[in-house]
C-alpha positions in Angstrom: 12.8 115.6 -88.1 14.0 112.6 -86.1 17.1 111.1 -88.0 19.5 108.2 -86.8 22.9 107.3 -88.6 24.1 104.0 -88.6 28.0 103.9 -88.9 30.6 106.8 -88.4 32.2 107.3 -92.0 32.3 110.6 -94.1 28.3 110.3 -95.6 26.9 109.8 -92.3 28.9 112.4 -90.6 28.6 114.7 -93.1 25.0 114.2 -93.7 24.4 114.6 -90.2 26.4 118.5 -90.0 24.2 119.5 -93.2 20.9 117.9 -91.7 21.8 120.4 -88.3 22.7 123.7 -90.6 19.6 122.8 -92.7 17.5 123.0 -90.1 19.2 123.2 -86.0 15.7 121.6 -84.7 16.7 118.6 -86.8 17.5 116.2 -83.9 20.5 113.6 -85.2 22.1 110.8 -83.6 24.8 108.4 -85.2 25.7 105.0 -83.6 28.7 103.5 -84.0 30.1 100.5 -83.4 33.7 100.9 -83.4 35.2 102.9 -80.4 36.5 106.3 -80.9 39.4 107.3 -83.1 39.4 103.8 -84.6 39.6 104.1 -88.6 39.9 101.6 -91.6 43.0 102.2 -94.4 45.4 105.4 -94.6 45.0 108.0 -96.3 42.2 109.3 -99.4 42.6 111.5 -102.1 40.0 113.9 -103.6 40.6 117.0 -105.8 39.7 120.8 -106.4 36.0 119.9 -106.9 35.3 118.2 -103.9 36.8 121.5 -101.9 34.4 123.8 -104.0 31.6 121.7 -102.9 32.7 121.4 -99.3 33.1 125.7 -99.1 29.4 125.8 -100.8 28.0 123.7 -98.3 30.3 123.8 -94.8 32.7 126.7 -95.1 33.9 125.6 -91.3 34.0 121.6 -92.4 35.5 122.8 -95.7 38.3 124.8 -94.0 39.6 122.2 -91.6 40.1 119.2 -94.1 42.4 121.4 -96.7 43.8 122.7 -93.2 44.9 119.4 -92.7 45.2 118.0 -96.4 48.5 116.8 -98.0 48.7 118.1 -101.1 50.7 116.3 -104.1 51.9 117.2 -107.3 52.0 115.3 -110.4 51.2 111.8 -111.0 54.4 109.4 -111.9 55.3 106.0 -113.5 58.0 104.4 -112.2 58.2 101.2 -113.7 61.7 99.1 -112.3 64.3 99.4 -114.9 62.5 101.6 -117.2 62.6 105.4 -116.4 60.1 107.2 -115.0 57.6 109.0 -116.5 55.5 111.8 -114.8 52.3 113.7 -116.0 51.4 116.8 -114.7 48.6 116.9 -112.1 47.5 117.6 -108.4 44.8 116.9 -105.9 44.8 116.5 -102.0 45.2 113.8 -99.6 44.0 113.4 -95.6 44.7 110.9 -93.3 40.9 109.2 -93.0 41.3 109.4 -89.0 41.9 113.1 -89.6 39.2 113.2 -91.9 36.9 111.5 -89.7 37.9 113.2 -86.5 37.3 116.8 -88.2 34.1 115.5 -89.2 33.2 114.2 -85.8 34.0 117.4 -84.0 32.1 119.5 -86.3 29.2 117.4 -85.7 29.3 117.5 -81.9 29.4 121.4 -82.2 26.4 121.9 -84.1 24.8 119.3 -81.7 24.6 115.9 -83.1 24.9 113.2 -81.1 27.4 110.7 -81.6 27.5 107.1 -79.5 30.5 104.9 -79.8 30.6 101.4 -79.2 26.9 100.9 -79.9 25.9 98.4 -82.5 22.3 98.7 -84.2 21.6 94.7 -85.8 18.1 95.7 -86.9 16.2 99.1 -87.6 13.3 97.7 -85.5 15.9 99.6 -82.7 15.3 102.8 -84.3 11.5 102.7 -84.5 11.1 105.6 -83.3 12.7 108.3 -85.7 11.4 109.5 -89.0 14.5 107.9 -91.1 17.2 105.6 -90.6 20.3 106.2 -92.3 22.0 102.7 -93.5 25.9 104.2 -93.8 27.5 101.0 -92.3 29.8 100.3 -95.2 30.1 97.7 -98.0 28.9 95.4 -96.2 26.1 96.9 -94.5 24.0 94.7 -92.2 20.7 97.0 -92.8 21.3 96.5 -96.1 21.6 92.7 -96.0 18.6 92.4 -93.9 16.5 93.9 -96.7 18.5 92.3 -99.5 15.0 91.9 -101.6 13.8 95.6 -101.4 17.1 97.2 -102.2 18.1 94.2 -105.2 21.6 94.8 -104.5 24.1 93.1 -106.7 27.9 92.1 -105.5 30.6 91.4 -108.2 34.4 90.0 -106.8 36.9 91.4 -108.7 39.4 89.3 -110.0 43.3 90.9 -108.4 44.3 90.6 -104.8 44.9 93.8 -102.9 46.5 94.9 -99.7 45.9 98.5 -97.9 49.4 99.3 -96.3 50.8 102.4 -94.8 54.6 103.4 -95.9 57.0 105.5 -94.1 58.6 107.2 -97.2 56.2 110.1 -98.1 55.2 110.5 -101.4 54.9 113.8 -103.0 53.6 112.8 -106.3 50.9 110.0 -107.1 52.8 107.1 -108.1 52.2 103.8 -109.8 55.1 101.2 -108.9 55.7 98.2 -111.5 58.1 95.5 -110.4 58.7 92.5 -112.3 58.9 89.1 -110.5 59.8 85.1 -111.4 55.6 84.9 -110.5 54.5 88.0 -112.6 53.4 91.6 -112.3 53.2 93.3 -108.9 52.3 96.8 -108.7 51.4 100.1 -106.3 49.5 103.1 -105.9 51.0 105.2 -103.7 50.4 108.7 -102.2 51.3 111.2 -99.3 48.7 111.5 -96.9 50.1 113.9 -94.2 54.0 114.8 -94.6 55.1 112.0 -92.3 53.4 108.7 -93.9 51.9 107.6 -97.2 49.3 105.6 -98.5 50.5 102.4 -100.3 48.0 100.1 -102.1 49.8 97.3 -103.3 47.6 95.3 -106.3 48.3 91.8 -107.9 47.0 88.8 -110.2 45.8 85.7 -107.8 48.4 83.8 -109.5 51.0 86.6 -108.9 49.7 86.6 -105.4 50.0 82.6 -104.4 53.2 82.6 -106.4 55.0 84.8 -104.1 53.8 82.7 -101.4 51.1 85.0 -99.9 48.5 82.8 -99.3 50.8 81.1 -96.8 53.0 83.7 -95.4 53.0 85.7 -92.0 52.3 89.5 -92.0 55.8 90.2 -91.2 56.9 88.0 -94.2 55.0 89.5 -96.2 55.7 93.0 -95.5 59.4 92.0 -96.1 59.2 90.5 -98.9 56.9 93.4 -100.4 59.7 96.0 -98.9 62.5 93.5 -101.1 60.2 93.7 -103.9 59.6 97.9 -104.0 63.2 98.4 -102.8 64.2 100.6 -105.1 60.4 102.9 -105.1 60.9 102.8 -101.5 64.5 104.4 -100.9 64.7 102.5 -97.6 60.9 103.3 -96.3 59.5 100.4 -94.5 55.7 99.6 -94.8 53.2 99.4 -92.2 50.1 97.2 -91.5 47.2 98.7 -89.1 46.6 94.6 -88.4 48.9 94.2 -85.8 47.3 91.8 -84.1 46.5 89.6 -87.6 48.4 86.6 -88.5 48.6 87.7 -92.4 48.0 90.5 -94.0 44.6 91.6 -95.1 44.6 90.8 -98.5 41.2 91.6 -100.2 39.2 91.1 -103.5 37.3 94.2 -104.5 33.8 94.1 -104.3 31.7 96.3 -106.1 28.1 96.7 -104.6 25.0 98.2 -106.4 21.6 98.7 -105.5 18.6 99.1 -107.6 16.4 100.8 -105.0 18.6 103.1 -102.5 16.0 103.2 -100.0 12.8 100.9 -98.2 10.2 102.6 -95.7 12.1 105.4 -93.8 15.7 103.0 -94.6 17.9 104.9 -96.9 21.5 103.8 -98.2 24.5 106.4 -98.3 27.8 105.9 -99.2 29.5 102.0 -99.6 26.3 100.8 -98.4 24.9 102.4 -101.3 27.3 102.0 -104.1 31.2 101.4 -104.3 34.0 102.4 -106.9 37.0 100.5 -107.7 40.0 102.5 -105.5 41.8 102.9 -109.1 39.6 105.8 -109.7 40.3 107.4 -105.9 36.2 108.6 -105.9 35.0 106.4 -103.0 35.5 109.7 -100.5 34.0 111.8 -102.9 31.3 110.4 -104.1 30.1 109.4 -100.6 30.3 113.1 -99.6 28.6 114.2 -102.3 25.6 111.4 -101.2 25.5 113.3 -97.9 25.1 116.9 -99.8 22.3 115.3 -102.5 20.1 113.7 -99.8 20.3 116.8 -97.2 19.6 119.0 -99.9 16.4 116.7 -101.0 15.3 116.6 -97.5 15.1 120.2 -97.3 13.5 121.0 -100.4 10.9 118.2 -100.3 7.3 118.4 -98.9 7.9 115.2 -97.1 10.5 112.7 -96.0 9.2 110.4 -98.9 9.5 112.4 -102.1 13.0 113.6 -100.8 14.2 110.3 -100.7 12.6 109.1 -104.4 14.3 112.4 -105.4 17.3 111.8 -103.8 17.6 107.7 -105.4 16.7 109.5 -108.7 19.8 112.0 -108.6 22.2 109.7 -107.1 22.0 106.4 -109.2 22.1 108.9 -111.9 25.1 110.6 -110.7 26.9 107.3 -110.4 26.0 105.8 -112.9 29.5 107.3 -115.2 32.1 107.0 -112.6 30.6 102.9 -111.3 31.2 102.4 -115.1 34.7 104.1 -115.0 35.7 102.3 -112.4 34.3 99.1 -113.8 36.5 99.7 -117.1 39.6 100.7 -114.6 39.2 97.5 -112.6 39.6 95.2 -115.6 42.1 97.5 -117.0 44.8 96.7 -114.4 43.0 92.6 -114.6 44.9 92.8 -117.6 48.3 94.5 -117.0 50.1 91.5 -119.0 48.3 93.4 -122.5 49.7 96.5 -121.8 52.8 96.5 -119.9 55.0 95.4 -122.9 54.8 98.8 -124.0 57.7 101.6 -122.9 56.8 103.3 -120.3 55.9 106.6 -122.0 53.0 104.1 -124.2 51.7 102.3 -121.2 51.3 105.3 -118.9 49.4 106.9 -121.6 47.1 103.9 -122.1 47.1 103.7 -117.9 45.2 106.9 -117.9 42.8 106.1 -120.8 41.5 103.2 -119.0 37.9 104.3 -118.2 37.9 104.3 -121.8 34.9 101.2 -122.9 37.0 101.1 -126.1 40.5 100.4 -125.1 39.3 96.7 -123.8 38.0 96.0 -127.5 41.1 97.7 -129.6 44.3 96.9 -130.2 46.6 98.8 -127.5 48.7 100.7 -130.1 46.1 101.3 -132.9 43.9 103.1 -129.7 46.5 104.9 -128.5 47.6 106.5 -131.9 44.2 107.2 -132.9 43.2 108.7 -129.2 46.6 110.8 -130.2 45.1 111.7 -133.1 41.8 113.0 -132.1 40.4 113.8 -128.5 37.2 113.7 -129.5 35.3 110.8 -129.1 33.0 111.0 -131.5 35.8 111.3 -134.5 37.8 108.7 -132.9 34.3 106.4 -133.3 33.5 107.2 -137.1 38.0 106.4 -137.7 36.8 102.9 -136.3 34.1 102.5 -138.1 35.7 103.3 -141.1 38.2 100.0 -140.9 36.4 96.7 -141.5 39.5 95.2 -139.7 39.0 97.0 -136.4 35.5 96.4 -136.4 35.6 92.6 -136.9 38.1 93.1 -134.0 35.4 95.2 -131.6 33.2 92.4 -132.4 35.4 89.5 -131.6 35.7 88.4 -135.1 39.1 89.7 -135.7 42.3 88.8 -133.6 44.7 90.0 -136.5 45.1 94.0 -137.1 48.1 94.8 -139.7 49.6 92.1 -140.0 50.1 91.6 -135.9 48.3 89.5 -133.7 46.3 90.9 -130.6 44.8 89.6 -127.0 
């Protein structure tokens, strides 16, 4: 089989090392457009299941990335003023160059070819292969040129975000809250490779142009965020990769989904086919796990055209719990104002419940002492059910619960 990957990310390159173990007379080329070593953003995060897959598949890939993996410990709340609060937990970080570069060379070794700095506007280019991988990102220009056969959907989400770099290394996943005369501000922040970390800062729009970022320079801005973390930062300084950019990249998530992952010989992996709010730290993952579910189809399939229906069949069902996770996640921190009134014990506990569907529709406290009282779901339903109050409330015919007035 004849495959061509468009775009250098972690489906594509991965796809490409399992397409060549699969089967070594598979001949696979990925274009590029970006020249080598050049990555997008910091650092990613993935967890325990991501390595168990990596070792079942690409014992060689699998060994490198924790090789070179940051691992951290324990996620914690620090919330200026307040003290912190930390839950236990741990999971794994890379540098995405690192990631990418591993990727690249285990590629090359298995003999895929790999051109940088070669730009593909229109799969007429590729006529002659049997399929055409579309793994050129959110945005994907095969994507867009077929917007009709794929019926992809684009929502904006409502905060302003920023992907920085900080010098202070992180050893545990934090979320940073600092109160300002325009509102909330807040981080995620994580180690990525013992020297640097990954630092996400997250805002309201009105929060945002407030504070003046919608006119200031990136160097302004980078001070002003250092002023504003000073005390999560312990004198680290924060880093943009835009050094040639007048302002800092400030961006609105956009969440992109696709009812058809594939047209013709076209198929869509990764961000091109699907993205996840960065709240939920699955983007990596799940675009990995694209790579493993399409390979594998390809194998086991008579032809390239019942892989693929089997491979849009697995995937959009696969994503369609964590895309609604990481819906209920975005609009969770769209709404800090609800929750941060809490102490910080409360509001970390409802920070980590907010995949939950329910906790948008409840009261904050009366869902967090009745998801104390019960873990499962099911129970915690029939308890809501039982209280006319609450269910007036889910139904948006209630603002008043006990006597106290909710958002």
């Amino acid at each position: 089989m004849k495959v061509a990957c468009v775009g250098a990310g972690p489906a594509s390159l991965y796809l490409a090392i399992l397409l060549k173990r699969n089967d070594p007379q598979n001949e696979v080329t990925i274009f590029e457009q970006n020249r080598s070593g050049v990555a997008d953003g910091w650092g990613v995060v993935f967890w325990d299941d991501l390595v168990r897959e990596l070792h079942e598949n690409d014992p060689e890939t699998a060994a490198a990335i924790v090789d070179q993996s940051y691992r951290w410990v324990d996620q914690l709340l620090d919330i200026a003023g307040q003290p912190k609060v930390r839950v236990r937990s741990t999971g794994f970080s890379i540098r995405r160059h690192s990631l990418l570069n591993i990727l690249v060379a285990r590629a090359v070794e298995l003999g895929v070819k790999v051109q940088f700095e070669r730009e593909i506007v229109d799969s007429r280019e590729l006529h002659d292969v049997d399929l055409i991988v579309a793994a050129d990102g959110a945005g994907s220009r095969l994507r867009r040129l077929h917007a009709d056969r794929y019926k992809t959907t684009i929502s904006i989400g409502r905060n302003k975000y920023v992907w920085l770099g900080a010098t202070k290394v992180f050893d545990s996943f934090n979320f940073g809250f600092a109160k300002t005369k325009a509102g909330w501000i807040w981080f995620h922040a994580y180690g990525c490779d013992g020297e640097t970390s990954t630092f996400i800062v997250e805002c309201s729009p009105e929060t945002w142009s407030g504070l003046g970022f919608d006119t200031l320079g990136m160097q302004d801005s980078l001070s002003l965020l250092e002023k504003i973390f000073t005390q999560q930062l312990s004198g680290g300084r924060l880093i943009s990769r835009s050094s040639e950019a007048s302002s800092l990249p400030w961006l609105n998530f956009r969440t992109v989904r696709n009812q058809t992952w594939y047209a013709h010989n076209v198929v869509l992996v990764g961000d091109a086919a699907h993205t996840t709010h960065f709240s939920i730290g699955s983007g990596t993952r799940l675009a990995m796990q694209d790579a493993m579910a399409l390979a594998s189809h390809l194998r086991n399939s008579a032809d390239v055209a019942i892989g693929l229906e089997a491979y849009q069949r697995d995937r959009r069902h696969a994503l369609s719990l964590p895309q609604r996770e990481a819906y209920f996640s975005a609009r969770w921190f769209e709404n800090v104002d609800r929750y941060i009134g809490f102490e910080a014990a409360h509001f970390f506990a409802l920070m980590q419940s907010r995949r939950s569907p329910w906790l948008a529709r409840m009261p904050p406290l009366v869902y967090h002492r009745l998801s104390k009282a019960t873990s499962a779901p099911r129970k915690l339903l029939r308890q809501v059910r039982r209280s006319k109050t609450l269910l007036q409330y889910y139904r948006g015919e209630e603002t008043h619960v006990g006597g106290r007035e909710y958002p």
